[in-house]
N, C-alpha and C positions, 0 to 999 in steps of 0.2 A: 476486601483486599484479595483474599482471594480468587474472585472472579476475574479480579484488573490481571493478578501474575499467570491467571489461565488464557487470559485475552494475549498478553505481550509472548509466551509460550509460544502461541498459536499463528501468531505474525513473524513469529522467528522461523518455524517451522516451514511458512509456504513463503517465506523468501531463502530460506534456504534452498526449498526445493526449486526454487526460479534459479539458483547460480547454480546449484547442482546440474538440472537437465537442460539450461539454457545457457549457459558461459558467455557465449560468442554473441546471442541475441543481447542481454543484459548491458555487453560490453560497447554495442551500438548506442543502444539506447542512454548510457550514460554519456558515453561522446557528443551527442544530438541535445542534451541537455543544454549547455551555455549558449544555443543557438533560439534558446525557446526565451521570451520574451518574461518580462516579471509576472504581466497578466495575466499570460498564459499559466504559468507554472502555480498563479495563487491559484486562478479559477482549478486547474483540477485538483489540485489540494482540496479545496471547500467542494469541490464535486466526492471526491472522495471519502471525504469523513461525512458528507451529508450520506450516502450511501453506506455509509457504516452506523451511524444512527439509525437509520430506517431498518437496515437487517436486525441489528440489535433491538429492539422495540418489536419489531417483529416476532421473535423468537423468545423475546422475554418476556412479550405483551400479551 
């Protein structure tokens, strides 16, 4: 359990620092969202958490 609330810590932290040092960029990129397809939006979901298992394994493996 504790790894999991060190994990969500850690995802708060560098999106925080994405709106912190990037406002304006963030503010695009959610605009540009309902323009992206479902497809789209699963595949990098599952691109994304596949790349977070592989760091993860990596580092704990």
């Amino acid at each position: 359990m504790t790894d999991f609330l060190s994990a969500i810590g850690l995802v708060l932290c560098i999106e925080g620092a994405l709106y912190a040092l990037a406002p304006g960029t963030v503010r695009r990129m959610v605009e540009q969202l309902p323009m992206l397809s479902d497809g789209a939006l699963r595949m990098g979901g599952l691109a994304a958490a596949t790349i977070g298992v592989i760091l993860v394994y990596m580092v704990r493996g």
